[in-house]
SERO-4910 file (N, C-alpha, C, O; in steps of 0.05 Angstrom, whole numbers):
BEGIN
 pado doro    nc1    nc2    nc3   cac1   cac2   cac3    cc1    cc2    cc3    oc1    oc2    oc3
  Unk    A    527     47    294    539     20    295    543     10    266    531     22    248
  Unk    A    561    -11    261    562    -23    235    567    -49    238    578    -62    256
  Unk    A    557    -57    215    557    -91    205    558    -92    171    546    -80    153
  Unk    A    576   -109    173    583   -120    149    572   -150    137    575   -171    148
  Unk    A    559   -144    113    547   -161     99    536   -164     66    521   -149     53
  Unk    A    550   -192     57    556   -178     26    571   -162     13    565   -147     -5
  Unk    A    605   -170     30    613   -149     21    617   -122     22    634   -107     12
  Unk    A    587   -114     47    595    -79     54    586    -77     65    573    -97     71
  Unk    A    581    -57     79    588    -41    114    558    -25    113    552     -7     97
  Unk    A    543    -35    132    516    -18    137    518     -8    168    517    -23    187
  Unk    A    520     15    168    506     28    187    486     32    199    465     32    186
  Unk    A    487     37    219    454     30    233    448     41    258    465     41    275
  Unk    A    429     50    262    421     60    295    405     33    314    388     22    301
  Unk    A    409     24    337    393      5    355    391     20    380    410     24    396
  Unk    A    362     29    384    359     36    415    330     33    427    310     26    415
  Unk    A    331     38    449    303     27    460    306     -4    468    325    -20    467
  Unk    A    287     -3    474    277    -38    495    245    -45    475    230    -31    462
  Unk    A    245    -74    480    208    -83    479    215    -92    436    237    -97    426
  Unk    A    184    -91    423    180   -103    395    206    -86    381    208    -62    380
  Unk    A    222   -104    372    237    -94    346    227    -81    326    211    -95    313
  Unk    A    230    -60    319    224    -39    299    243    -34    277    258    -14    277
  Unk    A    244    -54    254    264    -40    234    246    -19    209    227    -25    194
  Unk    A    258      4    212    256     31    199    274     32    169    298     33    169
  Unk    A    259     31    149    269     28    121    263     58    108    244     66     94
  Unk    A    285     71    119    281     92     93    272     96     69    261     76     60
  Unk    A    272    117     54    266    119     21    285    131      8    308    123     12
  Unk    A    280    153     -9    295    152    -31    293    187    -30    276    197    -15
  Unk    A    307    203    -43    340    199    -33    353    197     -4    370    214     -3
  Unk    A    351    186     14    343    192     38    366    174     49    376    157     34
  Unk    A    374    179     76    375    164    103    371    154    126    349    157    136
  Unk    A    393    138    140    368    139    163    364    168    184    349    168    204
  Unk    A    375    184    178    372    207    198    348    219    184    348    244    184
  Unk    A    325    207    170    299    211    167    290    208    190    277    227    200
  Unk    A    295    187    203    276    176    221    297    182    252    306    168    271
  Unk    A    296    210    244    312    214    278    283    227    296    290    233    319
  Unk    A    264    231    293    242    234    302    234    214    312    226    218    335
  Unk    A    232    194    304    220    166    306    244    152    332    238    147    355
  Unk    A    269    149    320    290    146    332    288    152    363    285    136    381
  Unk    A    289    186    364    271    195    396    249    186    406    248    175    428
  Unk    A    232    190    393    206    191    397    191    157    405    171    152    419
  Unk    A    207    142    394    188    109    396    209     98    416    201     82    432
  Unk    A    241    107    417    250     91    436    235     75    466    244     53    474
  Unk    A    220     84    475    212     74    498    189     65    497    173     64    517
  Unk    A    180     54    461    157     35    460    163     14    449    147     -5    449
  Unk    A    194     12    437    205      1    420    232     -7    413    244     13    405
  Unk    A    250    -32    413    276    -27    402    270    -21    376    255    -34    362
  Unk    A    287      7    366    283     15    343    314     19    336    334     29    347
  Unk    A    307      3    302    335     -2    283    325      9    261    301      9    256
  Unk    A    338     17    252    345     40    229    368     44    216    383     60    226
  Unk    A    374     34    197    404     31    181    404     51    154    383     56    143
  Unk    A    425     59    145    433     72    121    432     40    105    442     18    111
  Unk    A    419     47     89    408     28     69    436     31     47    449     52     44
  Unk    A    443      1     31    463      8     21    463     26     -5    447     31    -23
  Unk    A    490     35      1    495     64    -25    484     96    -11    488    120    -18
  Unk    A    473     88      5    474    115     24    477    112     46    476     91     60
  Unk    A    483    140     54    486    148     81    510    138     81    524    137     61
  Unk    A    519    128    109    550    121    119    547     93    109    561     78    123
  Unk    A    535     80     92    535     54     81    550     45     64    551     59     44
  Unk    A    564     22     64    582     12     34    569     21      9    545     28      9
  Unk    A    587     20    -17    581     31    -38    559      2    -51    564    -21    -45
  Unk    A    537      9    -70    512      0    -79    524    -14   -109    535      4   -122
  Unk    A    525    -37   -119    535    -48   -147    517    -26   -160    507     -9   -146
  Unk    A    510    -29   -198    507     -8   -206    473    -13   -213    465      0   -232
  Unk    A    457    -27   -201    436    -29   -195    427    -42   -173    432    -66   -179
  Unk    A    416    -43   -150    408    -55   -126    373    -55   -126    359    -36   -119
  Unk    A    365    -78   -133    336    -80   -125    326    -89   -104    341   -100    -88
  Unk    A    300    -88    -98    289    -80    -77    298   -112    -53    301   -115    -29
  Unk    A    297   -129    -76    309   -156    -54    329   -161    -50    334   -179    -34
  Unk    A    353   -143    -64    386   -150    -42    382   -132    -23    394   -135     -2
  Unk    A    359   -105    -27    364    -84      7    353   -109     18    370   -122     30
  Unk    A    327   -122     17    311   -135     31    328   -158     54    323   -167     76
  Unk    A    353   -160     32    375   -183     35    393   -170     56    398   -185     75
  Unk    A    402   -152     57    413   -141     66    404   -142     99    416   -154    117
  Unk    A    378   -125    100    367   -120    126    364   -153    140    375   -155    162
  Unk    A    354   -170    133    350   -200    137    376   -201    155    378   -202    179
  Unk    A    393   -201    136    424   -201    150    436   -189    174    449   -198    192
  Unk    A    423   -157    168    428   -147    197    415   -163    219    428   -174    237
  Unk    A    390   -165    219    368   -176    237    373   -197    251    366   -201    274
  Unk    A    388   -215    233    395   -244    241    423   -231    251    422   -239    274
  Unk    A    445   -217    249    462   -208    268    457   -193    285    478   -181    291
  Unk    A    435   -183    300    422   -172    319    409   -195    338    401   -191    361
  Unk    A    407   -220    324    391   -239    340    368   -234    340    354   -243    359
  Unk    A    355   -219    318    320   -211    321    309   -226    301    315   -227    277
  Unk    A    291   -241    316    273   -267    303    244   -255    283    235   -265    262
  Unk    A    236   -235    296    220   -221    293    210   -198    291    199   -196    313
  Unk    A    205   -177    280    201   -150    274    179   -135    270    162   -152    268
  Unk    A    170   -115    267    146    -96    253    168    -83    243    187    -70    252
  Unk    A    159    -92    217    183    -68    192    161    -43    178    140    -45    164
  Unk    A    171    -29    185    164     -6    168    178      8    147    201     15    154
  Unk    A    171     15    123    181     25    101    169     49     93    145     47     88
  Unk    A    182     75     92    164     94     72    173     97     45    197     91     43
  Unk    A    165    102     31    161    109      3    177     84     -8    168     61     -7
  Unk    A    205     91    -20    222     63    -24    224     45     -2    225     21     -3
  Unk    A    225     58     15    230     34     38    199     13     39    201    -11     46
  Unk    A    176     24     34    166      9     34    159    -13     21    149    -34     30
  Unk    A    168     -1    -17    178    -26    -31    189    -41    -14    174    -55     -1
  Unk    A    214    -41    -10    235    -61      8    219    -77     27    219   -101     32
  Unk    A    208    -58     35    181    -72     61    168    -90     55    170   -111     68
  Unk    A    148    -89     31    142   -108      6    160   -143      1    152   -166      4
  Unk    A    183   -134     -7    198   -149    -12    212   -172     12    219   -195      8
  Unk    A    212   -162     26    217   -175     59    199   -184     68    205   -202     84
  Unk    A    173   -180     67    148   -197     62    153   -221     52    158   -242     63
  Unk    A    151   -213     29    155   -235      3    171   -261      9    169   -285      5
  Unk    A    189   -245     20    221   -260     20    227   -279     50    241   -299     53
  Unk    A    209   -263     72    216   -276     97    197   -272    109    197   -258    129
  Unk    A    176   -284     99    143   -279    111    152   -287    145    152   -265    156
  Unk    A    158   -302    159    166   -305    191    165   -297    191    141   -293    194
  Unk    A    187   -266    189    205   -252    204    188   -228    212    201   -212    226
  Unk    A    166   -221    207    149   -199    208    130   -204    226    112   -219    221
  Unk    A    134   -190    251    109   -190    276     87   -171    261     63   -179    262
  Unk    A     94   -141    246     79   -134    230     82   -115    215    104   -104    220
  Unk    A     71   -106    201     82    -86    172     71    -60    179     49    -56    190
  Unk    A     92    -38    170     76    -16    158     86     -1    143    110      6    145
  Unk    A     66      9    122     68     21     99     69     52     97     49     66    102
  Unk    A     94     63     91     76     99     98     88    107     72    110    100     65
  Unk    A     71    121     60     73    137     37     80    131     14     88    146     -3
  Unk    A     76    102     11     84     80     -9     62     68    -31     39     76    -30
  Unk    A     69     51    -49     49     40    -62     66      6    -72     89     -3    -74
  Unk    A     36     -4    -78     50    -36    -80     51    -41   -114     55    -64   -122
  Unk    A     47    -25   -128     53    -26   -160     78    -20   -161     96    -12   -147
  Unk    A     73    -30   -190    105    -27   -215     99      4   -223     79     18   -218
  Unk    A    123      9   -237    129     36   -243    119     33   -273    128     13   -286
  Unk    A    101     52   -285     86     54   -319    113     56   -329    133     62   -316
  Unk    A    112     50   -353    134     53   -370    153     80   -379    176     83   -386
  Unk    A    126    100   -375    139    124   -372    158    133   -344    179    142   -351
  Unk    A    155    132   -324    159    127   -294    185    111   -301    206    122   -294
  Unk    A    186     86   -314    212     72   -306    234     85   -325    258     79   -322
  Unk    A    220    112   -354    245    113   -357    253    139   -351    273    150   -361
  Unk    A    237    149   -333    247    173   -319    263    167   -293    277    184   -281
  Unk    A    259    133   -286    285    135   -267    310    118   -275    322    105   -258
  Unk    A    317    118   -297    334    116   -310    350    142   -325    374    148   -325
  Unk    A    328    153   -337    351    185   -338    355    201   -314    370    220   -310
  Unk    A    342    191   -299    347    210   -266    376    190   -260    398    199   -254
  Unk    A    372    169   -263    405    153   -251    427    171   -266    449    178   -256
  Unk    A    417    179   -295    447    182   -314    450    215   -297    469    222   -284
  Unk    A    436    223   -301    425    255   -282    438    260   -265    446    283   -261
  Unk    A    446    232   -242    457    233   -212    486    242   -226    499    260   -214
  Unk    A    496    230   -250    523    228   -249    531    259   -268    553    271   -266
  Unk    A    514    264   -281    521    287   -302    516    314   -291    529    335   -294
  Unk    A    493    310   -277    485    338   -261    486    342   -240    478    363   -230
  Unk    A    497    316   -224    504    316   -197    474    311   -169    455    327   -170
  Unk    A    475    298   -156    457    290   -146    439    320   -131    416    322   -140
  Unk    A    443    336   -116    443    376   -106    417    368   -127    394    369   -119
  Unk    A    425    360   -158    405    374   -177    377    352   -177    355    363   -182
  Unk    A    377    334   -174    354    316   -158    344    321   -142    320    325   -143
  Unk    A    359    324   -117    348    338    -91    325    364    -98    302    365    -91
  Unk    A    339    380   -112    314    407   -112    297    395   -129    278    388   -115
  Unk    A    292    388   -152    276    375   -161    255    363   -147    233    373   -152
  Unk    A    256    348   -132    242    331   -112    236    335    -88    220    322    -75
  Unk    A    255    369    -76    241    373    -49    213    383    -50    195    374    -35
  Unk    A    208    403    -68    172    407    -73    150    384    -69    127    390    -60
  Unk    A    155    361    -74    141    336    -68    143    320    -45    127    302    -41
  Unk    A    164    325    -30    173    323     -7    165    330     19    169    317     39
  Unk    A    152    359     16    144    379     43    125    394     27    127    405      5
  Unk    A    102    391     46     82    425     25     97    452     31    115    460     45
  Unk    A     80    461      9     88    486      2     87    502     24     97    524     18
  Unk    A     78    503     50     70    519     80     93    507     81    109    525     82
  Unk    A    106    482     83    135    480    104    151    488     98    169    498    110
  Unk    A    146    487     66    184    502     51    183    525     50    202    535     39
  Unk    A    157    548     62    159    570     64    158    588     92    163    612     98
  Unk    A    150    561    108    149    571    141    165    556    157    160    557    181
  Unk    A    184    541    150    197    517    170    222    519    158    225    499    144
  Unk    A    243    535    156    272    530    146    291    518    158    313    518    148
  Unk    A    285    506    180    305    491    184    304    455    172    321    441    161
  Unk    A    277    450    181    270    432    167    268    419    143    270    395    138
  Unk    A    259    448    124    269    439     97    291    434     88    297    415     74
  Unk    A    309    457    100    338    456    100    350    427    107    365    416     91
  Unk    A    343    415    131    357    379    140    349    366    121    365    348    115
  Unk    A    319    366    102    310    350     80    328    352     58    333    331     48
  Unk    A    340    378     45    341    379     20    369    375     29    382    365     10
  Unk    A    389    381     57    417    371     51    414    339     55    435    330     44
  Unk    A    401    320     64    398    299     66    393    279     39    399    256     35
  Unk    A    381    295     24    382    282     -5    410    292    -22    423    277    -37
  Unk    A    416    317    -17    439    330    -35    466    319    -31    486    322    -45
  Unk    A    461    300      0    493    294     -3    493    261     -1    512    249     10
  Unk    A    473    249    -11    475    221    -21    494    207    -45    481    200    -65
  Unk    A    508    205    -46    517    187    -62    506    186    -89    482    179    -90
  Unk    A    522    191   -115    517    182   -139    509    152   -148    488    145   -158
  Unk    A    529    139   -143    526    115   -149    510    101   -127    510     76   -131
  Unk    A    497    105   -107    473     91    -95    456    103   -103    435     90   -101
  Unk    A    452    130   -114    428    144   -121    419    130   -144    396    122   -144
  Unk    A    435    125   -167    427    114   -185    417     83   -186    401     73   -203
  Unk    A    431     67   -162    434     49   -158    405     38   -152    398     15   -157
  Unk    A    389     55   -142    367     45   -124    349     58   -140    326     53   -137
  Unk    A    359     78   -160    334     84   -192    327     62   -203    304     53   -203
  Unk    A    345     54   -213    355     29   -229    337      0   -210    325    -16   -224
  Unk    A    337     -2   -194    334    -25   -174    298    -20   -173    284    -40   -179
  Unk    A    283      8   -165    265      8   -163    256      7   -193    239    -11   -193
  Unk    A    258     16   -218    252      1   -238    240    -12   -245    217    -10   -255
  Unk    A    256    -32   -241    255    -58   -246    240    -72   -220    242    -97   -218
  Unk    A    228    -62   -203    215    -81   -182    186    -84   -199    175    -71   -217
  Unk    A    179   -109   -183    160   -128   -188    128   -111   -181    129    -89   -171
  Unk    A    109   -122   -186     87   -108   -182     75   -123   -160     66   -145   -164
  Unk    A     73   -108   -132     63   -133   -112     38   -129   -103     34   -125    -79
  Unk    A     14   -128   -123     -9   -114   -120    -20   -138   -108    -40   -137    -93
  Unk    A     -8   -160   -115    -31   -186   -120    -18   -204    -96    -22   -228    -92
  Unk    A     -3   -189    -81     12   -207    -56    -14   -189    -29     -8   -188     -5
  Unk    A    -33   -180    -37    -31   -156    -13    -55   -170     -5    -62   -163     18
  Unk    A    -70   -188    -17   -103   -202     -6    -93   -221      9   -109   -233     23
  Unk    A    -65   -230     10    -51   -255     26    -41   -251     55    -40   -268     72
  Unk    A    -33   -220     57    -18   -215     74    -50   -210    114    -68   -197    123
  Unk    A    -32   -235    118    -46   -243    144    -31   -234    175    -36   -243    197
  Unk    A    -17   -217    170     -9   -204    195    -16   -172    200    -16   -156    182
  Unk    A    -22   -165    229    -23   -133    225    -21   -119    206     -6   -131    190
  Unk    A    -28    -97    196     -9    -83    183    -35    -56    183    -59    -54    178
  Unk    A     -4    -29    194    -17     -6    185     -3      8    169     21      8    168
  Unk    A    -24     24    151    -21     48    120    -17     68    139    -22     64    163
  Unk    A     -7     92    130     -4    117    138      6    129    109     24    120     94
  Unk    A    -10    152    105     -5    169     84     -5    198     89    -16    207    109
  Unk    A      7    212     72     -7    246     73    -30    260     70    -21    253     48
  Unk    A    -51    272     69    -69    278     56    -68    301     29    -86    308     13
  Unk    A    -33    310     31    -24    329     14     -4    318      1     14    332     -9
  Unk    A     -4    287      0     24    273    -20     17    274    -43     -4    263    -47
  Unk    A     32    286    -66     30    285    -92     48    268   -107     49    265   -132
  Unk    A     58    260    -90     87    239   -110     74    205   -111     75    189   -129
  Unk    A     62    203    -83     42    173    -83     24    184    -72     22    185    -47
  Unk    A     10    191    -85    -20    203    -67    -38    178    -58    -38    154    -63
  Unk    A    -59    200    -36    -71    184    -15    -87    156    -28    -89    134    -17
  Unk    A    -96    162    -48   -109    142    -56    -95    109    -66   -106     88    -73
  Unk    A    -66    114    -63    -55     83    -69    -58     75    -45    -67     52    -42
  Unk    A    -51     90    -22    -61     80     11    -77     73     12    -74     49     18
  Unk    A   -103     79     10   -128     65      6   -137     44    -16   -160     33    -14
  Unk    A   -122     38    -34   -124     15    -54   -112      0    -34   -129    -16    -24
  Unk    A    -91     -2    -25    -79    -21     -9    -90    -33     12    -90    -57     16
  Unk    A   -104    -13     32   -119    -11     58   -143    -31     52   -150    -47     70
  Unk    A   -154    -29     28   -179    -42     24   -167    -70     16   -178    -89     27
  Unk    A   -150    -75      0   -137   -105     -6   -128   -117     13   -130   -142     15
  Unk    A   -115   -103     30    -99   -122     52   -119   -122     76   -122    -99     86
  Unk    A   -134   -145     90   -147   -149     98   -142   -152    136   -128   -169    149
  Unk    A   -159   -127    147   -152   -127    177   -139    -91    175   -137    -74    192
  Unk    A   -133    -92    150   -106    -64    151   -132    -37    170   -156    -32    173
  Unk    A   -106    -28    178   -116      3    187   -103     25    170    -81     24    160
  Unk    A   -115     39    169   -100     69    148   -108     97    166   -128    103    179
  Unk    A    -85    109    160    -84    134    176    -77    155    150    -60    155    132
  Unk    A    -98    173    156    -89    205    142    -73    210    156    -70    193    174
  Unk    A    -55    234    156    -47    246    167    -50    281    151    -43    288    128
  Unk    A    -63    294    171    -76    311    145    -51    342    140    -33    344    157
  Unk    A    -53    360    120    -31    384    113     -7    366    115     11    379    123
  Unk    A      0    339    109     36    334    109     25    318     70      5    311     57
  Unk    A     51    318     69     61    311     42     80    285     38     73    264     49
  Unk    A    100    286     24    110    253     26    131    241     50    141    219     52
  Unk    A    134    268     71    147    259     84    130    257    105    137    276    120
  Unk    A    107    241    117     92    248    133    101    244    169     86    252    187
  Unk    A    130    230    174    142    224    180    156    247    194    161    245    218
  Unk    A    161    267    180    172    287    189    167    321    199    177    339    213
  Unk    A    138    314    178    136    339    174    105    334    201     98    354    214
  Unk    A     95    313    204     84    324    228     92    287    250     77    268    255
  Unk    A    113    289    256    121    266    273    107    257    302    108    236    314
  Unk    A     96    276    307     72    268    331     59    249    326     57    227    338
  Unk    A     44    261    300     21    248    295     38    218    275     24    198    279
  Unk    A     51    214    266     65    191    251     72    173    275     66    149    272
  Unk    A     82    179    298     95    178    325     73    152    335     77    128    335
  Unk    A     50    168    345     21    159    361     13    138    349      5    118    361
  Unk    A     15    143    313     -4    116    297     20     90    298     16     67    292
  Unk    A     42    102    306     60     76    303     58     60    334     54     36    339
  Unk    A     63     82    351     56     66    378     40     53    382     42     30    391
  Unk    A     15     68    373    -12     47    382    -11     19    369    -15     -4    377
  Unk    A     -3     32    347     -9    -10    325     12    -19    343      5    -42    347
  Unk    A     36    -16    357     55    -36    369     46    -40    395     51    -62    405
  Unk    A     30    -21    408     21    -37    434      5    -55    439      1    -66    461
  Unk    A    -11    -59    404    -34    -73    409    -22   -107    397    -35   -128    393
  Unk    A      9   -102    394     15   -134    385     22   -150    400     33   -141    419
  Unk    A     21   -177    399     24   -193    431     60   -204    418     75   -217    433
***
C-alpha cells in the first residue's frame, strides 16, 4: 500500500485484526525484514510495517534524515490509518526512531519494544565512521556496505549453514538506495542521546536482544532493561543482530505474549 506524506510516498504493509503493531525497520534494511513477523503476528495483531523513507519502495530521503522526520513520518501514516494507538517496535535503527516517537508522541504508544538497539549517542569515533560510510554509499556503491556488515548481521553458523537466508539479508541491504543509505548515516549521527528519557518511560515495554550481537551487544539491552522500569528483556540465545530473523519463533512468542497481556 502507499501514502504520501511530506512530500513522498511510503510504502507499507497492513494486515491482521486486534493491537496495532507498527514495525520500524533498521539499517540497511526494509520492511521485508519483518516478513516473518508480517506472517507470523498477523492473527495477534494488525501489523504495519512500512519502507522507511529512502528505502525500499519509499520516496527518495533529503540528504540527511534524522531519527524525528522518520518518527514524523510514521505519526503521519498512523494518523492516516486512523490508529490512535500502537505498540511500536524498532530494531536496531528502528529502534532509535522508536525512541524518538516516544519522545515526540508519548500518547500514541499502547507500548514499546526495543530489539537489538541501544538508547545512546554514537562516540565520536562511531559518528565519523558513519559519515565516511555515507560518502562510501556513493563512491563504492552501497553491495560494498552490505558485505561489510553482513558478518554482524547473522552468526557465523547462519552464513555458513543457511544460504538462502543470508542470501535475502545481504540482497536486502545491497539494493537500498544510495542516497537514503547515506541519508539515515548522516541522520543517525547526529541523534540525541536518550539515555536519560528511559527512567520516565511509564508504559510496557519489552527488550529483546541476541546473545551473539556484536554490533549492539547484549549488554546495552540490559542497561536499558534495568533503567526503564517494569521492562522485560529477552535473550534470544545463538542469533546475532538480526534476532528477528534468524530465529523468528522465538522473536515471534516474546512479541505475542507482551501484546496479549495489554488491555
Amino acid at each position: 500500500m502507499k501514502f504520501t506524506t511530506h512530500g513522498t510516498t511510503i510504502e507499507y504493509d497492513d494486515v491482521g485484526n486486534g493491537m496495532p503493531l507498527l514495525l520500524i525497520h533498521g539499517f540497511p534494511l526494509d520492511r521485508s525484514l519483518w516478513r516473518s513477523q508480517i506472517e507470523g503476528l498477523q492473527s495477534a495483531a494488525r501489523v504495519i510495517a512500512p519502507d522507511l523513507r529512502g528505502f525500499g519502495q519509499s520516496g527518495d530521503a533529503p540528504e540527511t534524515m534524522t531519527m524525528d522526520e522518520y518518527a514524523a513520518d510514521l505519526k503521519a501514516l498512523l494518523d492516516a490509518l486512523n490508529v490512535r494507538q500502537a505498540v511500536v517496535c524498532g530494531l536496531s535503527m528502528g529502534g532509535y526512531i522508536a525512541l524518538a516517537f516516544l519522545a515526540k508522541y508519548p500518547g500514541m504508544l499502547k507500548g514499546l519494544i526495543l530489539a537489538n538497539t541501544r538508547a545512546g549517542a554514537d562516540s565520536e569515533q562511531a559518528r565519523e565512521a558513519r559519515y565516511a560510510n555515507a560518502q562510501k554509499a556513493f563512491d563504492e556503491g552501497v553491495p560494498a556496505i552490505a558485505e561489510g556488515m553482513l558478518p554482524k548481521m547473522l552468526t557465523e553458523a547462519t552464513r555458513a549453514n543457511r544460504d538462502s537466508l543470508t542470501a535475502y539479508v545481504r540482497s536486502m541491504m545491497a539494493h537500498q538506495p544510495a542516497k537514503g543509505v547515506a541519508a539515515a548515516l548522516r541522520g543517525m549521527a547526529v541523534r540525541p542521546d536518550r539515555t536519560s528519557m528511559l527512567a520516565a518511560i511509564n508504559i510496557p515495554t519489552l527488550i529483546i536482544t541476541g546473545s551473539a550481537d556484536t554490533l549492539i551487544p547484549p549488554s546495552e539491552s540490559e542497561a536499558m532493561a534495568k533503567a526503564i522500569p517494569g521492562s522485560k528483556l529477552v535473550v534470544v540465545p545463538d542469533v546475532a543482530h538480526l534476532s528477528n530473523v534468524e530465529n523468528p519463533d522465538a522473536f515471534n512468542a516474546a512479541v505475542r505474549e507482551f501484546i496479549g497481556k495489554l488491555k
